[in-house]
Backbone as a printed PyTorch tensor [residue, N CA C, xyz], in Angstrom:
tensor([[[  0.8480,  -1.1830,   0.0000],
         [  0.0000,   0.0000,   0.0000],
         [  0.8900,   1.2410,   0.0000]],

        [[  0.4780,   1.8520,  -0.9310],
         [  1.5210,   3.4150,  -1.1040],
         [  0.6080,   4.2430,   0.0830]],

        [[  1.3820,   5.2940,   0.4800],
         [  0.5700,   6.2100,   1.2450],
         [  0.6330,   7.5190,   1.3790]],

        [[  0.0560,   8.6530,   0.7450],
         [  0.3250,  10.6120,   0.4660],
         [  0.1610,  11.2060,   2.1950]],

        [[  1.5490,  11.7680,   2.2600],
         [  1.4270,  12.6560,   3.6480],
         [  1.9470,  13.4150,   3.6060]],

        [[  0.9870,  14.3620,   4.5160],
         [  1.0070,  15.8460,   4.8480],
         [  1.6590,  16.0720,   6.2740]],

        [[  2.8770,  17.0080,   6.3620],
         [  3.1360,  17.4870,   7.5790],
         [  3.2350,  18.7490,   7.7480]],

        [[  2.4820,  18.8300,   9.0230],
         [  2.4430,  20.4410,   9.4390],
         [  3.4670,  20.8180,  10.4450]],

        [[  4.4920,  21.2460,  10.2750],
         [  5.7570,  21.3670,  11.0670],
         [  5.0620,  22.4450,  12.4470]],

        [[  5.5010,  21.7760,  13.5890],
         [  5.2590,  22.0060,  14.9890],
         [  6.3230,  22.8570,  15.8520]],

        [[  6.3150,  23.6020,  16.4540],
         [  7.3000,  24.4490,  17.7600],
         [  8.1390,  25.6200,  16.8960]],

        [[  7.2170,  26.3060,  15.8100],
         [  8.3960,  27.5590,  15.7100],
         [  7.1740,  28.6960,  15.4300]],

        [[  5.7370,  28.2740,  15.8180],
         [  5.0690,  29.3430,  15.0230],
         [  4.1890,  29.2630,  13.8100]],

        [[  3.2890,  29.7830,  13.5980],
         [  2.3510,  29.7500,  12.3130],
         [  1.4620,  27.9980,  12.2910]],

        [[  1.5140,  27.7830,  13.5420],
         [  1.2750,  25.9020,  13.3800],
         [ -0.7620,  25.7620,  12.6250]],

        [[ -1.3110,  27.1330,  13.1520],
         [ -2.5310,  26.6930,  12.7800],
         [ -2.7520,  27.1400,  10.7830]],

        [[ -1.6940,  27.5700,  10.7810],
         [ -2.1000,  28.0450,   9.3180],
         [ -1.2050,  26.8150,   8.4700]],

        [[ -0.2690,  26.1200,   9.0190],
         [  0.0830,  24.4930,   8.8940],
         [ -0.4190,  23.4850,   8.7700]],

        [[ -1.2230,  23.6370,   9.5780],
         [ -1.9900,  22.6480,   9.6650],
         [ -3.3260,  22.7870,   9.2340]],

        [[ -3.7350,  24.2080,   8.9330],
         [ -4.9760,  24.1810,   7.7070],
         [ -4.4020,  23.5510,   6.4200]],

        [[ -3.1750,  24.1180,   6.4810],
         [ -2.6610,  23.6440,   5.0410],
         [ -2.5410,  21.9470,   4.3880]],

        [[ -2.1500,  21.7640,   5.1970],
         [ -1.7420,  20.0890,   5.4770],
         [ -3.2690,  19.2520,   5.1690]],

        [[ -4.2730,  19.6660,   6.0420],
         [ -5.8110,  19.5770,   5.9120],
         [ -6.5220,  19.8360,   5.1070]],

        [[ -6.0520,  20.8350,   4.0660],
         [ -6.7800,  20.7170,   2.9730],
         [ -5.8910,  20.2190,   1.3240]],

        [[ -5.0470,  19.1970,   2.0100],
         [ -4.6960,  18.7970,   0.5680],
         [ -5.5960,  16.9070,   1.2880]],

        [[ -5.8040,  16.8310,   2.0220],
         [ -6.9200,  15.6240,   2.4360],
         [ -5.9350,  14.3890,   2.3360]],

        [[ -4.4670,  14.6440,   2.7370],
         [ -3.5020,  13.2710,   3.5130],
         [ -3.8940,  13.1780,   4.3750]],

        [[ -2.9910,  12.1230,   4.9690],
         [ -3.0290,  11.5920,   6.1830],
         [ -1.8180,  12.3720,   6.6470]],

        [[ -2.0420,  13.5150,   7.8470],
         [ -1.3390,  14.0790,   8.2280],
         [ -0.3410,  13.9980,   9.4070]],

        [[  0.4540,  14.2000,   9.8340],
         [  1.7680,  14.4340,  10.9220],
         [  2.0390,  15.5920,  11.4230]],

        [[  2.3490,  15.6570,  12.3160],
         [  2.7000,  17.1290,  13.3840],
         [  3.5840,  17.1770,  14.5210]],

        [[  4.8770,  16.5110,  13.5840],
         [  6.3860,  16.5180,  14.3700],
         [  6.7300,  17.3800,  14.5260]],

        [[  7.2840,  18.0590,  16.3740],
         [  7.8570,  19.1210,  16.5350],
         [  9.4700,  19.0160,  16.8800]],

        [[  9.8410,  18.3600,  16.4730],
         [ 11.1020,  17.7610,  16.1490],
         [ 11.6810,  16.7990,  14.9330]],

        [[ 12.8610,  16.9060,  14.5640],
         [ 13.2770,  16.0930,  13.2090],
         [ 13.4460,  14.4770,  13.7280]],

        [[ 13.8990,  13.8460,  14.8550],
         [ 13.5560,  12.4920,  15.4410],
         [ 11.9650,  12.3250,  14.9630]],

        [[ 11.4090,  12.9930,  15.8660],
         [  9.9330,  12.9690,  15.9510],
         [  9.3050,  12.4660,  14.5320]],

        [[  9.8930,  13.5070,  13.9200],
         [  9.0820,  13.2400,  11.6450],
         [  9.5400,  12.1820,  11.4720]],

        [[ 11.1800,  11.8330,  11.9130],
         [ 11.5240,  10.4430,  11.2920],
         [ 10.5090,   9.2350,  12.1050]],

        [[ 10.7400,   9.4690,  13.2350],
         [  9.7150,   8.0540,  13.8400],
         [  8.6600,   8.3750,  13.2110]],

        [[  7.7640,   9.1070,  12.7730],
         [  6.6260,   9.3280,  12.5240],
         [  6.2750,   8.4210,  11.0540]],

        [[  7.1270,   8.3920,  10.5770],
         [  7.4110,   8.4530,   9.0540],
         [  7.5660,   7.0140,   8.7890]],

        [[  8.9010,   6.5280,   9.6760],
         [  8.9520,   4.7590,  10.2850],
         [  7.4790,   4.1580,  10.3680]],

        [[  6.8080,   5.0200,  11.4920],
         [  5.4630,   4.2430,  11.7160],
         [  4.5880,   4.4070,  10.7110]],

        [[  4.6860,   5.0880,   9.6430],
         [  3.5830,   5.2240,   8.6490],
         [  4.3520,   4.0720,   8.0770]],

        [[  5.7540,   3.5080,   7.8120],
         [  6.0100,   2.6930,   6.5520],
         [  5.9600,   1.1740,   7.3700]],

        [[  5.3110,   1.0490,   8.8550],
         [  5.3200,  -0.1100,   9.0830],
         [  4.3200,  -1.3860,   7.8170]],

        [[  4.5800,  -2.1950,   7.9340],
         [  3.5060,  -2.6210,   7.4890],
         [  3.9090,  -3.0920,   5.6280]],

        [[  4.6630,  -2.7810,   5.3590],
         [  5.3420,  -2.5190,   3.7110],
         [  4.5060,  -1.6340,   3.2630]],

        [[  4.3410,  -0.3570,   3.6820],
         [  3.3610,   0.3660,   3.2850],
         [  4.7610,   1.5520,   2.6790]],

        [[  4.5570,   2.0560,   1.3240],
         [  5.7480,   2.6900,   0.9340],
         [  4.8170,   4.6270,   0.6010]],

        [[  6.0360,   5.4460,   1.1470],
         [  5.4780,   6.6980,   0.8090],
         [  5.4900,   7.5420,  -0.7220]],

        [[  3.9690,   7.6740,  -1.3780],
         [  4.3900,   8.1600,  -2.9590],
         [  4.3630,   9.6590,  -2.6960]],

        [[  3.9770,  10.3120,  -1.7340],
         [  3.6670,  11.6950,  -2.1490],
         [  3.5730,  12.1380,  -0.2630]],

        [[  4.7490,  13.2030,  -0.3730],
         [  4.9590,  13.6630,   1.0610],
         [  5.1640,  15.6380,   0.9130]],

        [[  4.0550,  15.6170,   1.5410],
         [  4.1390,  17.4960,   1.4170],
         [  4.4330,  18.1160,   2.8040]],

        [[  5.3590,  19.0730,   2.8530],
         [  6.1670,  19.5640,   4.2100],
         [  5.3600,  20.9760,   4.1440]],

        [[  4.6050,  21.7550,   5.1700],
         [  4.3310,  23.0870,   5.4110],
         [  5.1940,  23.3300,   6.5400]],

        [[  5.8370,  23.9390,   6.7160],
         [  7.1620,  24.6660,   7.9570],
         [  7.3900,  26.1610,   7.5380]],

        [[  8.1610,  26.0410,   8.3380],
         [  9.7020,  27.3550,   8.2030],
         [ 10.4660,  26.3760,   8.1080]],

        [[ 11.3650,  27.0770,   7.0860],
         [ 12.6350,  26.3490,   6.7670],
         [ 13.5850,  28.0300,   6.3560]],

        [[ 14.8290,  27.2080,   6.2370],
         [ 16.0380,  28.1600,   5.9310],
         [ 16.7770,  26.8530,   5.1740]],

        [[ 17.8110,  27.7640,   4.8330],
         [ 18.8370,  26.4580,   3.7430],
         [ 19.1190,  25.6040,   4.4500]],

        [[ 19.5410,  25.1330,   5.8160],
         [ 19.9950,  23.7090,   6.3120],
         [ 18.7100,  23.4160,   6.3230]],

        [[ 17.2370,  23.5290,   6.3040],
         [ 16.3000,  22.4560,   6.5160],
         [ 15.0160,  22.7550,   6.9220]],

        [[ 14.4380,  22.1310,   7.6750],
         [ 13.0850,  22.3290,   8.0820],
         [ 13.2340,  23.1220,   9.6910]],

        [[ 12.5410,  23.8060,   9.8230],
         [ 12.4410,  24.4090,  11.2820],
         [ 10.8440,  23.5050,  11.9580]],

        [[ 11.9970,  23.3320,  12.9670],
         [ 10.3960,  22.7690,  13.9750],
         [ 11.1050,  23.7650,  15.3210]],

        [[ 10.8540,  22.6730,  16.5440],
         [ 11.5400,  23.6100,  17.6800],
         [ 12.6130,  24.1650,  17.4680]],

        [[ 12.9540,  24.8100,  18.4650],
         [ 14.4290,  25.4230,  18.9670],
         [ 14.9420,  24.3430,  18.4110]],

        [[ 16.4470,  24.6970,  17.0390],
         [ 17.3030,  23.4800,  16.4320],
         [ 17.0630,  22.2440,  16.8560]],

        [[ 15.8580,  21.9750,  16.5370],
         [ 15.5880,  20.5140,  16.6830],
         [ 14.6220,  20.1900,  15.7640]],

        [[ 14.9030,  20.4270,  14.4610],
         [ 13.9210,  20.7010,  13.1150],
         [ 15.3250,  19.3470,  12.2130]],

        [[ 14.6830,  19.0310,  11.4480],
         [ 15.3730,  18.5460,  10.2390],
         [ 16.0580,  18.5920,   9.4700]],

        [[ 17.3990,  18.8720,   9.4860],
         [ 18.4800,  19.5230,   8.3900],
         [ 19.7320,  18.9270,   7.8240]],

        [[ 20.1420,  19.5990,   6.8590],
         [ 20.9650,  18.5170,   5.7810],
         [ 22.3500,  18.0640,   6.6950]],

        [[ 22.7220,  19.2120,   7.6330],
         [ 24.1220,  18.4200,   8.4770],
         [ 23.6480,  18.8970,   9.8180]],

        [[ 24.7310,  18.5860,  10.7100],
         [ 24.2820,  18.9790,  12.0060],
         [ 25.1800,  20.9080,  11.8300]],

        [[ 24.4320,  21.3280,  12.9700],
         [ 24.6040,  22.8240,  13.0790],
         [ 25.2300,  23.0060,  14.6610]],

        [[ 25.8160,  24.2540,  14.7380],
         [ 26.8150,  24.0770,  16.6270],
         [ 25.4410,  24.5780,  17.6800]],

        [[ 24.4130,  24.7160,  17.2510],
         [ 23.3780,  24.7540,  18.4910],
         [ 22.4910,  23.6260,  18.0030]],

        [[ 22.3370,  22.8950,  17.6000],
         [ 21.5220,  21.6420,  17.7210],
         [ 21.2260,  20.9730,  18.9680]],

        [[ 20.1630,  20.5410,  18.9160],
         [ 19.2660,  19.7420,  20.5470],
         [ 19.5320,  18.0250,  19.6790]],

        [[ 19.7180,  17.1850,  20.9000],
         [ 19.9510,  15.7270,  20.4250],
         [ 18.1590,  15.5210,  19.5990]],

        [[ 17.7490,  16.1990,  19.9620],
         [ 16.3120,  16.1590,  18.9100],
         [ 16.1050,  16.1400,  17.8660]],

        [[ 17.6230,  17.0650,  17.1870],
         [ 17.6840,  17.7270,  15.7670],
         [ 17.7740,  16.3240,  14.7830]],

        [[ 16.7990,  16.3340,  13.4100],
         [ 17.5920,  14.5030,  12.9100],
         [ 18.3080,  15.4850,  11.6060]],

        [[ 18.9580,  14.5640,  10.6450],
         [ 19.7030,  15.2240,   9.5380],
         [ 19.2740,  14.0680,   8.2830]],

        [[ 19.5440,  14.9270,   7.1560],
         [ 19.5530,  13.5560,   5.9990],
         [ 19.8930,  12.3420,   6.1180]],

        [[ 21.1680,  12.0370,   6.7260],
         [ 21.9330,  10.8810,   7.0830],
         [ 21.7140,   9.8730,   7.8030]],

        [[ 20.6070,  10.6510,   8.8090],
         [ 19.6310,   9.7390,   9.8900],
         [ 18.8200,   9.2110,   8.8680]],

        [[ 18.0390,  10.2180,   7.9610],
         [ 17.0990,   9.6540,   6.5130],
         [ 17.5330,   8.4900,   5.8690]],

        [[ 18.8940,   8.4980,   5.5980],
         [ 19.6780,   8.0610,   4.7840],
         [ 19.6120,   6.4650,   5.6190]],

        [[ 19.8750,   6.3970,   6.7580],
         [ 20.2900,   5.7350,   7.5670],
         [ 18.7870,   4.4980,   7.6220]],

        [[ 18.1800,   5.2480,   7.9720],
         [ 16.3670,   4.4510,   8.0870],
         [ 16.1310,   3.7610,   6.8940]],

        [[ 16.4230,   4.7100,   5.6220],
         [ 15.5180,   3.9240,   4.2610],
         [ 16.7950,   3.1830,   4.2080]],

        [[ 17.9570,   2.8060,   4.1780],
         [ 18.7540,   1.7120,   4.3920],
         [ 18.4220,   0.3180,   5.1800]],

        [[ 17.7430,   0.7750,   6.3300],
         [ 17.7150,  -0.1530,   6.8880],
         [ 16.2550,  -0.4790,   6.5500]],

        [[ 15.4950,   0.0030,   5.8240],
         [ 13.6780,  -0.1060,   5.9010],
         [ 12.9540,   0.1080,   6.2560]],

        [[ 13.2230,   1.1900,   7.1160],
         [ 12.0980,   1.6790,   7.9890],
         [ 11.5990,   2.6280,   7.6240]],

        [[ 11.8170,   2.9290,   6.4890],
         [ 11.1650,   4.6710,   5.9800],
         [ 11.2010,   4.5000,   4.6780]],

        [[ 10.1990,   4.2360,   3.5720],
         [ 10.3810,   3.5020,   2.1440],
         [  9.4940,   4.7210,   1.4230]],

        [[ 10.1030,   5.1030,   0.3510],
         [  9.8440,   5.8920,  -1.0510],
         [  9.6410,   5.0880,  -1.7140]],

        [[  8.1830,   5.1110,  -2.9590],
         [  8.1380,   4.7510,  -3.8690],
         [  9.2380,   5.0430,  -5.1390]],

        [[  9.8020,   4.3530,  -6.1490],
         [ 10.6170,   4.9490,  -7.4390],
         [  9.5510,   6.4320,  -7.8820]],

        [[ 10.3660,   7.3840,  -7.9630],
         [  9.2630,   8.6670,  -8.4980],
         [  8.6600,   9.0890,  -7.7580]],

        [[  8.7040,   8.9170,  -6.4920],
         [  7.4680,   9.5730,  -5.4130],
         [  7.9250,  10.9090,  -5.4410]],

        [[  6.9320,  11.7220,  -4.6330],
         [  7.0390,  13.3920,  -4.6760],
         [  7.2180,  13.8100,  -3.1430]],

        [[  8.1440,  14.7300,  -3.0890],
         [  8.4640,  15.1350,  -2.1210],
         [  8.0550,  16.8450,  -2.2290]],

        [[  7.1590,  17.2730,  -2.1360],
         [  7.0120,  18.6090,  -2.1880],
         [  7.0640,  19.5210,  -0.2700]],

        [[  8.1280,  20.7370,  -0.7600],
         [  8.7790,  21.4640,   0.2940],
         [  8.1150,  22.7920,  -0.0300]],

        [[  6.9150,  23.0370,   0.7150],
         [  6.1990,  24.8010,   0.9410],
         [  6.8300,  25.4260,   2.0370]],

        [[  8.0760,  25.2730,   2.0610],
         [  9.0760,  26.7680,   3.0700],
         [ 10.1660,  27.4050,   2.3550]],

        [[ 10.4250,  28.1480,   2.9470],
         [ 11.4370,  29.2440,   2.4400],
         [ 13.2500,  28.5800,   2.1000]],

        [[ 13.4000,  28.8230,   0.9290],
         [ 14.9120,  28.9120,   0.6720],
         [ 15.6180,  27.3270,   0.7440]],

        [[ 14.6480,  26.3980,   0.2980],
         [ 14.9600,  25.1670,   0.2650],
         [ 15.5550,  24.5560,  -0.8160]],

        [[ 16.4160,  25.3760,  -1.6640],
         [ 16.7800,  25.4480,  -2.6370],
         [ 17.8070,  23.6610,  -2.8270]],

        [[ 18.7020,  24.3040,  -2.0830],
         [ 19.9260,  23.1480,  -1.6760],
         [ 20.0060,  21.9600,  -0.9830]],

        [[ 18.8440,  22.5360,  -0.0570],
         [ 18.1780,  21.3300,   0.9630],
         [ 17.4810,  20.0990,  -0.2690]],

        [[ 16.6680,  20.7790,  -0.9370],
         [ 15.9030,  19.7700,  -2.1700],
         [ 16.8570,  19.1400,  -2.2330]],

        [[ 17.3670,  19.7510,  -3.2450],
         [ 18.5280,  18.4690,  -3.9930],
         [ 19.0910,  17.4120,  -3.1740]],

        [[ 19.7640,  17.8070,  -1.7380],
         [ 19.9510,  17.0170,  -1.0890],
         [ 19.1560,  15.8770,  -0.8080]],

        [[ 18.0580,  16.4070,  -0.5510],
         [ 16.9560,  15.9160,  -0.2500],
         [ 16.3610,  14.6460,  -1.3650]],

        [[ 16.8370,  14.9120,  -2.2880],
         [ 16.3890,  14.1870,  -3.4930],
         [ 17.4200,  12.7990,  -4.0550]],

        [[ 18.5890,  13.4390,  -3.6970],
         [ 19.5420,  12.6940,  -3.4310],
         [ 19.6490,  11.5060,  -2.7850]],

        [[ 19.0690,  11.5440,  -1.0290],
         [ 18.7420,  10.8290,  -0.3730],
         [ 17.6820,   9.8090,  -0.6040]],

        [[ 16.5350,  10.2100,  -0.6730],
         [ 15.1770,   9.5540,  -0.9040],
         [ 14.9850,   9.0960,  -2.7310]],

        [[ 15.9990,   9.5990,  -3.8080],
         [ 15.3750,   9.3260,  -4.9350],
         [ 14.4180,   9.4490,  -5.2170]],

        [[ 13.7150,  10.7530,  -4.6040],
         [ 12.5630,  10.8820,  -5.2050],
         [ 12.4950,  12.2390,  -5.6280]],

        [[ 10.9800,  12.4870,  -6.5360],
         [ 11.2560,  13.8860,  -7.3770],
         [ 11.1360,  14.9590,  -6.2990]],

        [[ 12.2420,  15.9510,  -5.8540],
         [ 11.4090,  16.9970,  -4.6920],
         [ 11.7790,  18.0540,  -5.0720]],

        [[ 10.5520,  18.8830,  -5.0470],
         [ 10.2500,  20.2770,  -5.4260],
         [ 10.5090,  20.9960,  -4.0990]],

        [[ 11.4280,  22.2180,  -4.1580],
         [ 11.0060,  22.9220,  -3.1860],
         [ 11.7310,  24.4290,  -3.7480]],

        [[ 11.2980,  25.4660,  -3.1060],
         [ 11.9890,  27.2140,  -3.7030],
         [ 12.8860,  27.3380,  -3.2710]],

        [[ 13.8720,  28.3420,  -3.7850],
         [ 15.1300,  28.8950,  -3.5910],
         [ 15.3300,  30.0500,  -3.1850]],

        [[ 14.0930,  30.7240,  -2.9840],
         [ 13.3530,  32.1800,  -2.2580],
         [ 12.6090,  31.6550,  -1.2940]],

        [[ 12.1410,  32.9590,  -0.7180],
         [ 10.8960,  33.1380,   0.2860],
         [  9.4490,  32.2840,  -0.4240]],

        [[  8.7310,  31.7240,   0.4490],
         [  7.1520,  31.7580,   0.0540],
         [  6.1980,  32.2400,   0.9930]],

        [[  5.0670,  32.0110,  -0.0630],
         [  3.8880,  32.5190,   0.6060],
         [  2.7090,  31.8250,  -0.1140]],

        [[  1.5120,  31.9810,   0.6540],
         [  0.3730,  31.1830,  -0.0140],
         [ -0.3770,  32.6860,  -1.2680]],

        [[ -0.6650,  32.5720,  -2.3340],
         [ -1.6280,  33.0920,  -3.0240],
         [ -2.9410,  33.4430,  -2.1220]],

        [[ -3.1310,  34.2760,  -2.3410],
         [ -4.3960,  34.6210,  -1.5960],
         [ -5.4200,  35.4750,  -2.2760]],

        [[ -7.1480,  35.3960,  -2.6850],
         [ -8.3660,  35.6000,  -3.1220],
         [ -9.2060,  35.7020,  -2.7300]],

        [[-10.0870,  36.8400,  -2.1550],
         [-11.1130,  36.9530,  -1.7310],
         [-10.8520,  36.7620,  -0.5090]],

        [[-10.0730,  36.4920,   0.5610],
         [ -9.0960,  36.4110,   1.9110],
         [ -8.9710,  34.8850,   1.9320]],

        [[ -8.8480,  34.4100,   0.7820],
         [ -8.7150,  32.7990,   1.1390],
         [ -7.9100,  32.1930,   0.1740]],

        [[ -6.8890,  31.1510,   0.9850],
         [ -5.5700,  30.5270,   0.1040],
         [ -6.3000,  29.9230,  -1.0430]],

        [[ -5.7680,  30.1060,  -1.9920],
         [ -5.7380,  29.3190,  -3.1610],
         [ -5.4440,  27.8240,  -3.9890]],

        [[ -4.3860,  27.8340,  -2.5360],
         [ -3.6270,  26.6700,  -3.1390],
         [ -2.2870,  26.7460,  -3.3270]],

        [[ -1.9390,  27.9570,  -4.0550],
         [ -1.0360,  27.8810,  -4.3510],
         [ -0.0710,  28.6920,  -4.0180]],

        [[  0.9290,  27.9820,  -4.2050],
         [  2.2630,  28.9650,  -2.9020],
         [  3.2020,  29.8340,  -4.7430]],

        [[  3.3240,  30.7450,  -3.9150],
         [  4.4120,  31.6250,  -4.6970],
         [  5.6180,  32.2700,  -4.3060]],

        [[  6.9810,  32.0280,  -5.1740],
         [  7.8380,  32.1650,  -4.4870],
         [  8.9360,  33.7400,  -4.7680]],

        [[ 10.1370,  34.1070,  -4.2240],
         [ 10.4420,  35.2380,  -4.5700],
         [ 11.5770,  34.7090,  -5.4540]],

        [[ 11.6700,  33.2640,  -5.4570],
         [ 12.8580,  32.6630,  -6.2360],
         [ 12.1820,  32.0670,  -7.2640]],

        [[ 13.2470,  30.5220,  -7.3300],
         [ 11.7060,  29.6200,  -8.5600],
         [ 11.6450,  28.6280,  -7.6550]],

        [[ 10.4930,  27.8490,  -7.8200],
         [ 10.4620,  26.4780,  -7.5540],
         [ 11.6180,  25.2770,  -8.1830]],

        [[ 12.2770,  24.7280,  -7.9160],
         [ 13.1440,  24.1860,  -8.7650],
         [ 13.3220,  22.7540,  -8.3640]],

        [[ 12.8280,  21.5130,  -9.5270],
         [ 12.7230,  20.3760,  -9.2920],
         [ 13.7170,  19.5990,  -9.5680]],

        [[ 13.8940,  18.9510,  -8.3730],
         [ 15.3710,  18.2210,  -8.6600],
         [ 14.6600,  16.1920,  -8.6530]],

        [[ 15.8150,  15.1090,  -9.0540],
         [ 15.6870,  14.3120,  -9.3830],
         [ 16.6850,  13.6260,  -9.1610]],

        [[ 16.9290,  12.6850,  -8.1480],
         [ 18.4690,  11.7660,  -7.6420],
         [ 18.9420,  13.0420,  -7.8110]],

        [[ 18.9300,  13.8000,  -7.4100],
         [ 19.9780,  15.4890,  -6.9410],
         [ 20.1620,  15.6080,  -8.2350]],

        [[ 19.6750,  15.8550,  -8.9390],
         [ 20.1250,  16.7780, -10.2210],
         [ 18.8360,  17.8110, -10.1160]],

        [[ 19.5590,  18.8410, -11.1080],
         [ 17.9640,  19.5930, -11.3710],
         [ 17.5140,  19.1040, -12.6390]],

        [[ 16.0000,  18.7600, -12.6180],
         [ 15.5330,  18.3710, -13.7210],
         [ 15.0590,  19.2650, -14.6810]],

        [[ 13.9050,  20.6170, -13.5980],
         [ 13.6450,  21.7350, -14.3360],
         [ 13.0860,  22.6110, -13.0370]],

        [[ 13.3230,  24.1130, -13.5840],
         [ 12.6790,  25.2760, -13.1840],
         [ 11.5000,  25.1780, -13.5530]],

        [[ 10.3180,  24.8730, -12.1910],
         [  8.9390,  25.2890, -12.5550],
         [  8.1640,  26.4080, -12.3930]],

        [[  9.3240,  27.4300, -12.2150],
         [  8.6600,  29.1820, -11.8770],
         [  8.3840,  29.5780, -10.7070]],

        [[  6.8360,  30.3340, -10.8000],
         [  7.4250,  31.1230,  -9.5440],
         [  6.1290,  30.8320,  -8.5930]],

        [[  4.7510,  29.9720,  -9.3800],
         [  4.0860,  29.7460,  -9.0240],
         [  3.8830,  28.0560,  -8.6780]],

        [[  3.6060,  27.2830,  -7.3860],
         [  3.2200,  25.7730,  -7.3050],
         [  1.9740,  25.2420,  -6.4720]],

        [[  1.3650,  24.8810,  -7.0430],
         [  0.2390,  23.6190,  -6.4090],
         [  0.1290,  22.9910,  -5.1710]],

        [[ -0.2000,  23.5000,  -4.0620],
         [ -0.4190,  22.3640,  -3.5210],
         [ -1.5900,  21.7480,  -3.1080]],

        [[ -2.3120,  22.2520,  -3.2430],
         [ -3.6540,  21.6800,  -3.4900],
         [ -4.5160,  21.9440,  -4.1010]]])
């Protein structure tokens, strides 16, 4: 059984507009306030041979990664204020090695935070899967006082593939 999840990143702020977000793309959602936390979370979704095709992140992020608590968010290496909370790619790296955290071939990894430019690729690298995320600031589109869907960025969206870039998809993306 493949399985699409939504996480609404927890302990830095903005959590209810996260977790609207997360809620209206209609996954099965997560609300790790720590990078351990997403990885166990993530383990327990793939118990079962159940493999992940489609995983969407709403956070704060900066270039090392995802922000959850105080440095204890998700990021590509470790940083000199990190909490033993903090996990990194390598922990990622480490799990889908051993099986506890399974990507479909081609699954989607889509990243709605800021400046995840480098993190993607990394990111894509690791998991082999396609992940989109911006190289600027975002923000949600907004109409009539209500999100759209779609996030827009001050950079591009830029889709990478086993860490390459595959293509620039602009300045506008989908997420629900």
């Amino acid at each position: 059984m493949n399985i699409a999840v939504s996480v609404s990143a927890q302990g830095y702020g903005n959590e209810a507009a996260f977790d609207y977000r997360a809620e209206m793309t209609g996954h099965l959602i997560i609300k790790p306030s720590t990078g351990h936390e997403f990885l166990n979370m993530l383990a327990d979704l793939c118990q079962y041979q159940k493999s992940i095709y489609l995983l969407k992140v709403f956070s704060h992020s900066y270039p090392r990664g995802i922000i959850m608590s105080n440095w204890s968010g998700f990021y590509d290496e470790p940083g000199p204020s990190d909490t033993k909370r903090a996990a990194y790619l390598s922990d990622l790296a480490d799990r889908i090695y051993k099986g506890e955290i399974r990507f479909i071939p081609d699954s989607q990894v889509l990243l709605f935070g800021c400046d995840l430019g480098s993190f993607s690729q990394k990111l894509s690298s690791v998991t082999g899967s396609i992940v989109v995320g911006a190289d600027g600031g975002t923000y949600p589109e907004i109409w009539g006082n209500r999100e759209t869907g779609v996030f827009l960025t001050t950079g591009n969206w830029l889709v990478y593939k086993n860490g390459s870039l595959a293509y620039n998809a602009g300045k506008r993306y989908r997420a629900w």
